[in-house]
ROMI-532301 format. One record per residue: residue number from 1; residue in one letter; x, y, z of N, C-alpha, C, CB in turn. Coordinates in steps of 0.2 Angstrom, whole numbers. Last residue first. Glycine has a CB too. Example, Ala and Ser with C-alpha at 12.3 -4.5 7.8 and 13.67 -1.06 7.14 Angstrom:
2
NODE    n  res    n_x    n_y    n_z   ca_x   ca_y   ca_z    c_x    c_y    c_z   cb_x   cb_y   cb_z
NODE    2    S     64    -11     35     68     -5     36     64      0     39     70     -3     29
NODE    1    A     66    -28     39     62    -22     39     66    -16     39     57    -22     45
END
This chain:
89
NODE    n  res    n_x    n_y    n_z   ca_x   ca_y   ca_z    c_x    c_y    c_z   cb_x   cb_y   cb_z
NODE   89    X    -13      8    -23    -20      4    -19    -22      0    -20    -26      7    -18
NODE   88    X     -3     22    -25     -6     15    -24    -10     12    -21     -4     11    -23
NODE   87    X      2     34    -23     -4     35    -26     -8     26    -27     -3     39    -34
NODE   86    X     12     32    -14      6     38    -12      0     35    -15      8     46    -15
NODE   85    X     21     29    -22     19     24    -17     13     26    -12     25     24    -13
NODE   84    X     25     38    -29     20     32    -33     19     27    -28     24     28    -41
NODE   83    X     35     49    -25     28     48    -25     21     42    -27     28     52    -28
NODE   82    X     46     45    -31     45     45    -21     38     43    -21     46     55    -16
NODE   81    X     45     44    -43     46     37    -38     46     39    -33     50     32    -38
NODE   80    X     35     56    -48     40     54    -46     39     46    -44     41     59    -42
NODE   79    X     21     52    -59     21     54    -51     31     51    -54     13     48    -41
NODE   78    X      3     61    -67     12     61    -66     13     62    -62     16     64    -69
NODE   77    X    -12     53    -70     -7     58    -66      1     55    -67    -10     57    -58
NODE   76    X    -25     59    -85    -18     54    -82    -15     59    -74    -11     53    -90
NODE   75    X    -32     61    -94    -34     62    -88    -28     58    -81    -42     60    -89
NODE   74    X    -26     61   -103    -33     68   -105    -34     66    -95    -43     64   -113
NODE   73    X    -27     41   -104    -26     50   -110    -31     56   -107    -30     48   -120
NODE   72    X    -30     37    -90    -32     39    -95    -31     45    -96    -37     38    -96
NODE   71    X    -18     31    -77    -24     35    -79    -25     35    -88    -22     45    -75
NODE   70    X     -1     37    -74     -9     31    -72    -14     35    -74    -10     30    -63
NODE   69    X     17     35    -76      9     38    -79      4     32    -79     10     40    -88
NODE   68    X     32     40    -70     28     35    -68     20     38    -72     28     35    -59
NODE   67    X     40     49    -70     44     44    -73     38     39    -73     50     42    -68
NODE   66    X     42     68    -69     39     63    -68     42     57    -74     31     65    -67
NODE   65    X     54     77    -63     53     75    -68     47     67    -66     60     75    -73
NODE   64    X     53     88    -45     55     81    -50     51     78    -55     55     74    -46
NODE   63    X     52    105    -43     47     96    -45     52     90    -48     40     98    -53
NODE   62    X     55    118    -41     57    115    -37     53    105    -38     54    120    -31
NODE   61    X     47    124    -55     58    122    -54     60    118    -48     64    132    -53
NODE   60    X     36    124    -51     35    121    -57     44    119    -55     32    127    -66
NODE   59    X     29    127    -37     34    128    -39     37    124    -46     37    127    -35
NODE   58    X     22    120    -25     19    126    -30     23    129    -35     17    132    -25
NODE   57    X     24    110    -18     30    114    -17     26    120    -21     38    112    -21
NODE   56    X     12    100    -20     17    101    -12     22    108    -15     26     90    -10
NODE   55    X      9     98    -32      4    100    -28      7    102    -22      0     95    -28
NODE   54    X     21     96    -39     21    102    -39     13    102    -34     21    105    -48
NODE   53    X     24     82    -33     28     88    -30     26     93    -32     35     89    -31
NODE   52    X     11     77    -39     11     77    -32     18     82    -30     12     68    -30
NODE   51    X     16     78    -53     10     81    -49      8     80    -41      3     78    -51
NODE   50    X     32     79    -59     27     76    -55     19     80    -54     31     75    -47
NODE   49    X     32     88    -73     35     87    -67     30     85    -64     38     93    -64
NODE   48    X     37     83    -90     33     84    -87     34     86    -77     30     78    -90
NODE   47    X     40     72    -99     49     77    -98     43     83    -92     56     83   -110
NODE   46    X     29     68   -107     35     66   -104     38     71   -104     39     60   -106
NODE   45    X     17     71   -110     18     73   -104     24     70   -101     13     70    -99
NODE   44    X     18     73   -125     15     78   -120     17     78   -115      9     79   -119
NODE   43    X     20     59   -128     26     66   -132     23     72   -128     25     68   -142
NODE   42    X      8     52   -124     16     52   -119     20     58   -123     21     43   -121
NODE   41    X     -2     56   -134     -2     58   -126      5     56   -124     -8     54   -121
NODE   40    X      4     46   -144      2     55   -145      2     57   -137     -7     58   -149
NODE   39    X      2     35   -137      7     37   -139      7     45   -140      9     34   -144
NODE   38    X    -13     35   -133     -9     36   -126     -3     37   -131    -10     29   -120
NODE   37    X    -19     36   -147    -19     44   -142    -14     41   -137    -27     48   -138
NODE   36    X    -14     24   -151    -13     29   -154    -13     34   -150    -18     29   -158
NODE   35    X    -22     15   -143    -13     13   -144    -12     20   -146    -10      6   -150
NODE   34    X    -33     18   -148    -33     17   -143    -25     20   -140    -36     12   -143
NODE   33    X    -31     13   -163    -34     21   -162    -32     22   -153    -45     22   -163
NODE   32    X    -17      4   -169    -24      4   -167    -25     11   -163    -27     -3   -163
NODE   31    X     -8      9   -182     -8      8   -176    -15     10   -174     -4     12   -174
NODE   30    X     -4     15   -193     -3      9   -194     -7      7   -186      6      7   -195
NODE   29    X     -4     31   -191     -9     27   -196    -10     19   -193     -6     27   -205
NODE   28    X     10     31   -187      2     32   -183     -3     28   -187     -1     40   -182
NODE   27    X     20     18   -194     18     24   -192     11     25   -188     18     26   -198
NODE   26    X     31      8   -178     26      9   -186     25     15   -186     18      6   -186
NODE   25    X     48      8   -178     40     10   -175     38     11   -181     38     16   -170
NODE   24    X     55     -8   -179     55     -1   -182     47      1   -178     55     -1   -192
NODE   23    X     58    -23   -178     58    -19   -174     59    -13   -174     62    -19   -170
NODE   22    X     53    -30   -189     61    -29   -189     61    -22   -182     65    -25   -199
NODE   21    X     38    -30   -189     43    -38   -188     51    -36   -185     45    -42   -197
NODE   20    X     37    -16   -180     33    -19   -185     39    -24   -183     32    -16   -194
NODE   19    X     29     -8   -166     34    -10   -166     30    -17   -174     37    -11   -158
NODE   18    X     13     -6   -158     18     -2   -159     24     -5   -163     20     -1   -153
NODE   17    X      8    -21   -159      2    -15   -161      9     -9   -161     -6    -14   -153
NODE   16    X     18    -26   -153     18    -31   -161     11    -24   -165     13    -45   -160
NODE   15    X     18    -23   -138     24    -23   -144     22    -25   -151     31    -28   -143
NODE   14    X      7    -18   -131      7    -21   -133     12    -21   -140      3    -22   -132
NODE   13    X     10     -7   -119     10     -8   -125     11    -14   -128     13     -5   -126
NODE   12    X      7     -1   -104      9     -6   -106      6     -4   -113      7    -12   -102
NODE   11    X     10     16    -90      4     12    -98      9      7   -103      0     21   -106
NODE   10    X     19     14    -83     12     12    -82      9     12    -87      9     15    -77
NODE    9    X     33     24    -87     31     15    -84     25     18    -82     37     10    -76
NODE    8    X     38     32   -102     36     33    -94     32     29    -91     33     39    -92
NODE    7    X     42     28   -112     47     35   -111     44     35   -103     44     45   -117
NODE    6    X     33     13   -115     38     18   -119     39     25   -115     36     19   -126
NODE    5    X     32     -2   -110     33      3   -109     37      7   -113     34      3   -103
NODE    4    X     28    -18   -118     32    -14   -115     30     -7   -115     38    -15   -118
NODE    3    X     24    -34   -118     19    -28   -119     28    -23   -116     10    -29   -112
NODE    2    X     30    -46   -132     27    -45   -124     24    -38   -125     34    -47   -117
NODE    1    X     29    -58   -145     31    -51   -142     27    -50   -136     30    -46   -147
END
C-alpha cells in the first residue's frame, strides 16, 4: 500500500495506518495518534473556505471551498487552486 490523501490533497496518509486488509477504515483507536488528530482535524476543515480568498474578499459567501491543506493540525492553511500557487516555495 502507497500513501493517499483523504477529503483535501497535502497531508499524505499512509494507507495500511488508515485503511485494514479489505479496504474498510479502521477505527480511531486502531490508528496511530499522529494519523489520528490530522483525520479528526480534516472533518473540521473540509467543506472550509480558502484563506487566502477570505483574506482578499472579507467575505466568508464570496470564498472558494478550500481543496488544498498545508501545515500542522491547529495550524494548517486552506488554499483554493487559484491559490496554492501563492503559497509555494
Amino acid at each position: 500500500m502507497g500513501k493517499v490523501s483523504i477529503a483535501l490533497r497535502g497531508w499524505r496518509f499512509d494507507e495500511a495506518e488508515v485503511f485494514d486488509e479489505e479496504g474498510h477504515v479502521r477505527p480511531l483507536e486502531e490508528v496511530p495518534e499522529e494519523t489520528r488528530q490530522r483525520l479528526i482535524r480534516l472533518r473540521v476543515v473540509a467543506g472550509e473556505p480558502c484563506d487566502a480568498c477570505y483574506l482578499l474578499t472579507e467575505a466568508k459567501a464570496d470564498c472558494d471551498v478550500a481543496r488544498i491543506v498545508y501545515g500542522e493540525p491547529l495550524s494548517e492553511v486552506l488554499l483554493c487552486p487559484d491559490h496554492e500557487a501563492d503559497f509555494l516555495y
